[in-house]
C-alpha positions in Angstrom: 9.1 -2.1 32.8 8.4 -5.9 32.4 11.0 -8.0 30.2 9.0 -10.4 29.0 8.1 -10.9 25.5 4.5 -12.5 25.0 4.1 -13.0 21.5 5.9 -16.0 21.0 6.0 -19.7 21.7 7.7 -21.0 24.6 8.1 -24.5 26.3 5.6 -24.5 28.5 6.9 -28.4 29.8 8.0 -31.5 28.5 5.5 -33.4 26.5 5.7 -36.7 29.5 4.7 -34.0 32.5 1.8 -33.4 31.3 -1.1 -36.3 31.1 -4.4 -36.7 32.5 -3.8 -34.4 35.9 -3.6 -30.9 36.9 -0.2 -29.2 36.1 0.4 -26.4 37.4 3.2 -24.0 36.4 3.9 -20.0 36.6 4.9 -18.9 33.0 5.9 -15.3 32.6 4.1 -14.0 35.9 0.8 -16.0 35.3 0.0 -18.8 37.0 -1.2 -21.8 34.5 -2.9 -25.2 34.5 -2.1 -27.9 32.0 -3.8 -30.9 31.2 -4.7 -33.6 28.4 -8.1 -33.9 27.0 -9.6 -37.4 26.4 -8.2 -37.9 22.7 -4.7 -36.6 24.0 -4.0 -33.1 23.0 -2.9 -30.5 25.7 -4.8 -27.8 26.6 -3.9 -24.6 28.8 -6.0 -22.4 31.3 -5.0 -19.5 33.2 -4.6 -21.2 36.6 -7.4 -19.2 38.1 -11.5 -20.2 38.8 -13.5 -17.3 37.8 -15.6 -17.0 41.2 -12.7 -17.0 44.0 -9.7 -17.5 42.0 -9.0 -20.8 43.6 -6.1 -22.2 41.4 -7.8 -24.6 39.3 -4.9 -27.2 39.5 -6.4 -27.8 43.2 -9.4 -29.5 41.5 -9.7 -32.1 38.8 -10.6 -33.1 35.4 -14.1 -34.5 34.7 -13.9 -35.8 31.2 -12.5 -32.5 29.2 -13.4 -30.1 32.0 -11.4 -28.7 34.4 -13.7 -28.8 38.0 -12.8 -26.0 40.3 -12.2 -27.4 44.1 -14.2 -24.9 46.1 -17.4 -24.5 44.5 -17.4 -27.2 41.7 -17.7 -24.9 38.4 -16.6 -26.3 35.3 -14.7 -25.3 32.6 -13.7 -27.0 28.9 -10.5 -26.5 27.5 -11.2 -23.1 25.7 -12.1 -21.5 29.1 -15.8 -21.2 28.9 -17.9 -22.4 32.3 -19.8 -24.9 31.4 -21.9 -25.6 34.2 -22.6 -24.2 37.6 -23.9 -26.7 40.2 -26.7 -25.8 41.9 -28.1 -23.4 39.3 -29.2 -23.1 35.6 -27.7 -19.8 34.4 -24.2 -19.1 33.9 -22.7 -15.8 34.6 -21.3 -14.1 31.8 -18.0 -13.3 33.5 -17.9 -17.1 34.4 -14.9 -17.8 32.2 -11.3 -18.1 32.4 -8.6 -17.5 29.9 -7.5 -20.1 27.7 -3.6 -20.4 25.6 -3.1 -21.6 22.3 -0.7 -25.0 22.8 1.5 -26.9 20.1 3.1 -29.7 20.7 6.6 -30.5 19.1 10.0 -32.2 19.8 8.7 -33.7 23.1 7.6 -30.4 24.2 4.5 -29.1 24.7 4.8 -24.8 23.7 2.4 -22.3 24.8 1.6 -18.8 23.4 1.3 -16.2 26.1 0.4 -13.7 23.9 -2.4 -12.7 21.4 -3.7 -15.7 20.2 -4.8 -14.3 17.0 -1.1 -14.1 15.6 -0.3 -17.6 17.3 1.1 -19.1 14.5 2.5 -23.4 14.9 4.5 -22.2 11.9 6.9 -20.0 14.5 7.8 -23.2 16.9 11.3 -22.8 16.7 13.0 -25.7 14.7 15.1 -27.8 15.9 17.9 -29.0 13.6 18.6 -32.6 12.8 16.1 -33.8 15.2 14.7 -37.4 14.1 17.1 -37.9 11.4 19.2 -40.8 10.8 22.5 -40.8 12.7 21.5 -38.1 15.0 20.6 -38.8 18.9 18.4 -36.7 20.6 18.7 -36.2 24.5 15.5 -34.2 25.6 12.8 -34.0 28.4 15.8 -32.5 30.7 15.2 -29.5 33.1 16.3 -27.2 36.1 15.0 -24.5 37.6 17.2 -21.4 37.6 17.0 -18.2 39.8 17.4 -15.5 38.1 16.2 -13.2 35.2 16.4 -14.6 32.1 18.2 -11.9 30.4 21.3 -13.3 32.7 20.9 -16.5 31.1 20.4 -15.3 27.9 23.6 -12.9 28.4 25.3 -16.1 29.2 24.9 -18.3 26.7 26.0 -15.9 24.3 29.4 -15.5 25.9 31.8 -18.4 25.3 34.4 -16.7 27.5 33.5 -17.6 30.7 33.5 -21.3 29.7 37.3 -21.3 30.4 36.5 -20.4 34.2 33.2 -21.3 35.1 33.6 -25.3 33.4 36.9 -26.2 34.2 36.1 -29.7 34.7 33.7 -29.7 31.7 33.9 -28.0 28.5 36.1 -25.4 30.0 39.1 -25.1 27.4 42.4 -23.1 29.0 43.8 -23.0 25.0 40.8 -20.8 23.9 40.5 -17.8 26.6 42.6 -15.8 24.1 41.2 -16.4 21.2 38.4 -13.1 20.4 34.8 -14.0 19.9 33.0 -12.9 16.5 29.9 -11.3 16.9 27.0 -11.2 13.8 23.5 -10.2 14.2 21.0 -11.3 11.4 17.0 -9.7 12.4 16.6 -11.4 15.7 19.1 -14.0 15.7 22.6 -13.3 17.1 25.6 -15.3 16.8 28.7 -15.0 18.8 31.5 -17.5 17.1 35.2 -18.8 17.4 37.5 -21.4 16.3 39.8 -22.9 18.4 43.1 -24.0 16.2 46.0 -26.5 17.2 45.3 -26.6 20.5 44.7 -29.6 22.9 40.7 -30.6 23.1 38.5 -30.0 26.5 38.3 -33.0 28.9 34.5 -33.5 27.4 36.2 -34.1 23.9 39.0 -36.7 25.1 36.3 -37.7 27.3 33.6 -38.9 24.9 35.5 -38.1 21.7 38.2 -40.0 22.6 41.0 -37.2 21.3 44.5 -37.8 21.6 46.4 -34.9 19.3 45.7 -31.7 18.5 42.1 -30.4 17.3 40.4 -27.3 15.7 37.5 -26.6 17.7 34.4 -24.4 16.9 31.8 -22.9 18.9 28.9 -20.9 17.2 26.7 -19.5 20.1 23.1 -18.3 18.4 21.0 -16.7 20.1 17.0 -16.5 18.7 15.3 -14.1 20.0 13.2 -14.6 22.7 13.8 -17.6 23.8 16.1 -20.1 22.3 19.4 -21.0 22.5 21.9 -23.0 19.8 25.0 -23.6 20.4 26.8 -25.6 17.8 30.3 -27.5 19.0 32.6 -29.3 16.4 35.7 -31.0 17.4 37.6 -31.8 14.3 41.2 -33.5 14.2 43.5 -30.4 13.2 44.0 -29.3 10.1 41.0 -30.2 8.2 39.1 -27.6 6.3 36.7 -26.1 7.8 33.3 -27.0 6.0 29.7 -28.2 6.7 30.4 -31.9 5.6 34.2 -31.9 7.5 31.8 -30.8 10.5 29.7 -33.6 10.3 32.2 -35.8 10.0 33.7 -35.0 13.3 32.7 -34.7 16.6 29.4 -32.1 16.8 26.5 -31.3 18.6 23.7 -28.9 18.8 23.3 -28.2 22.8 19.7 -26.6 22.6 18.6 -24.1 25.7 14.8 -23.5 25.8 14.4 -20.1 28.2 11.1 -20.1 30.0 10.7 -17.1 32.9 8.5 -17.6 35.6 8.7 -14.3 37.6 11.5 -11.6 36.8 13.4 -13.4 39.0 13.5 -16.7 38.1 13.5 -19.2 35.0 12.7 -22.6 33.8 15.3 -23.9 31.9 14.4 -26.7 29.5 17.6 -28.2 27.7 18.0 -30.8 24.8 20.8 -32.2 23.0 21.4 -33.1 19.6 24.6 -35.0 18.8 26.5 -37.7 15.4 28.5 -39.4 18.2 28.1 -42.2 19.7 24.4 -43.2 18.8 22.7 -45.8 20.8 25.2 -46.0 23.7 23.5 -45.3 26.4 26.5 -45.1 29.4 27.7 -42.3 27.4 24.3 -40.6 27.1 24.0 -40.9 30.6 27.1 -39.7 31.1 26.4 -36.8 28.7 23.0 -36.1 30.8 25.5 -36.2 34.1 27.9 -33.7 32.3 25.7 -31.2 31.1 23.7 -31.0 33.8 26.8 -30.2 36.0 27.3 -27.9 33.5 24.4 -26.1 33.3 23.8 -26.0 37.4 27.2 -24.1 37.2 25.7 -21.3 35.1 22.8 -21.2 37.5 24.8 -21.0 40.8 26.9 -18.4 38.7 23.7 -16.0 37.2 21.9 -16.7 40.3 24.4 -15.1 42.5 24.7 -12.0 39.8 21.1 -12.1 40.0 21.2 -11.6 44.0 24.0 -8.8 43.4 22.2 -7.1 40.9 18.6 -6.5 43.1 21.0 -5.4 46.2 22.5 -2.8 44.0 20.1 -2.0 41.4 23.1 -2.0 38.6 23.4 -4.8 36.2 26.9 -4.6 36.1 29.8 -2.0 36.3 32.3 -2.1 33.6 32.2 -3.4 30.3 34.5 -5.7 28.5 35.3 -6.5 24.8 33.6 -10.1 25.4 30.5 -8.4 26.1 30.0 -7.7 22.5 27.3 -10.9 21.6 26.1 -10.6 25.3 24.7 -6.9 25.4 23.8 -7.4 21.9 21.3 -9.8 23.3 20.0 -7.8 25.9 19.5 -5.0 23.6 17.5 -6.9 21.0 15.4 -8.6 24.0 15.3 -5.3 26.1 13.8 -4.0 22.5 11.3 -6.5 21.4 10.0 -6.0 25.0 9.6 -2.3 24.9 7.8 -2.6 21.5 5.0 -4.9 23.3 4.5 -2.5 26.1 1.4 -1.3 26.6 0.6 2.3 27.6 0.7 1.8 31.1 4.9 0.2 30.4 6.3 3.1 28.7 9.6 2.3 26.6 12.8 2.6 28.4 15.2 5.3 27.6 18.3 3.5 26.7 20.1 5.7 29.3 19.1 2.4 31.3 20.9 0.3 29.7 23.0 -0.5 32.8 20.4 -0.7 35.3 18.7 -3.9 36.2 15.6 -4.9 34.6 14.7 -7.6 36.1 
């Protein structure tokens, strides 16, 4: 059974790839073409022509229509051919699909699903974005080879960060400290304060921490695509509240989760941070950091990923820390079940440890 969820927005690509060319890009096994029409808006098209199924992204825009490459048939931006060179009549079946697009946060989102239900209102928000004394970090990618359910099962486990980041935000003082795990419809949260304990390189880093700190990460998880984590580095002792928080040393680190195939991801990242606003040798240092970071967790999942088709297991025994992780899975494993058609009955949760992907 497919794992992919269709009715919901995704990021489809960063709001500066796409322009006045052909993008093409595979979005949950279909192949798609992106483009701006002449007053700027995006538009999306199954990446397909309707007579050979040429890609359309081998042809080119004329005006607002997308010209196939082979034979030259147009089509405008909801998927209808519009004209046929050489003859008057247009086939009926002369027409390719068309997705609903919003564009938000940089991003440009597309709705794989029915587009009757694709409501702008769903765009996931993002917190503090724009507002005075936040800076944003966005348009920042990588392309990651593996399901997405790995990626999803690892951002919602902050125990590996003491291994897999050592040089990074890899924190020795938290590996014993147990994770919380809450669930609220389709969001879960996995959560843990650090207490007394000496701050991550990152933190003396670009924090510039000298004594002990409390630290907090709250890993939420929205369901199907979306990633939060929230870090807050505070000077220890302090209570523990919202304002105290923004006082100190935070940042949202947003993940957006974009599968291509079963296989393999795109992985769009942004960060939102009260630190250090305007200077840009630390945001590019930031940008360095993270991405290092983040390439870590894809030579990590991608390796499980490689395990877990050789075997046909997701994984073997299970650990306390799995607690937020499967609890992901479960919810996404559900919410794809529940959109299967027919043909993709539900799976038996005797599966449970078996790979999906």
């Amino acid at each position: 059974m497919t794992t992919f969820i269709r009715n919901a927005w995704y990021v489809a690509a960063w709001s500066k790839e796409i322009g006045r060319s052909l993008f093409k890009r595979r979005i949950l096994g279909e192949p798609i073409v992106l483009y701006r029409k002449e007053d700027g808006t995006a538009a999306a098209l199954v990446d397909r022509c309707a007579h050979k199924l040429l890609p359309l992204s081998m042809g080119r825009l004329v005006g607002d229509h997308v010209q196939c490459g082979y034979h030259g048939l147009e089509f405008d931006c909801s998927g209808k051919c519009v004209k046929v060179p050489g003859q008057d009549r247009i086939p009926p079946g002369a027409m390719v699909r068309s997705f609903p697009v919003v564009e938000r946060y940089n991003a440009i989102w597309i709705w794989m699903g029915e587009p009757e239900k694709a409501d702008p209102a769903l765009v996931h928000q993002v917190l503090r974005h724009g507002e005075p004394g936040w800076a944003v970090i966005d348009s920042q990618y990588q392309y990651h080879r593996t399901n997405y359910l790995n990626i999803a099962e690892n951002l919602q486990d902050p125990a590996h960060t003491t291994y897999a980041h050592r040089s990074t935000i890899g924190n020795p003082a938290a590996s014993e400290v147990p994770v919380k795990v809450e669930q609220h419809g389709n969001q879960v949260v996995s959560w843990r304060w650090t207490n007394n304990a000496p701050p991550p390189p990152i933190d003396v880093k670009f924090g510039g921490f000298q004594g002990l700190t409390d630290r907090c990460q709250y890993y939420n998880y929205f369901a199907p695509c979306v990633s939060r984590v929230d870090v807050c580095t505070l000077d220890a002792g302090q209570e523990h509240t919202e304002e105290n928080m923004d006082r100190g040393h935070r940042a949202f680190s947003y993940k957006f989760l974009t599968p291509e195939t079963e296989g393999t991801t795109h992985f769009f990242w942004m960060h939102v941070r009260n630190y250090a606003v305007g200077d840009d040798a630390l945001e590019a240092s930031l940008i360095e950091g993270m991405t290092r970071t983040f390439e870590e967790d894809n030579v990590i999942c991608g390796a499980i990923q490689q395990e877990q088709d050789a075997t046909g297991l997701r994984q073997i025994a299970f650990l306390a820390i799995d607690a937020g992780p499967s609890r992901v899975r479960r919810m996404l494993e559900q919410m794809a079940a529940a959109e299967a058609t027919p043909q993709e009955p539900q799976a038996a949760g005797t599966q449970r440890a078996k790979v999906n992907a």
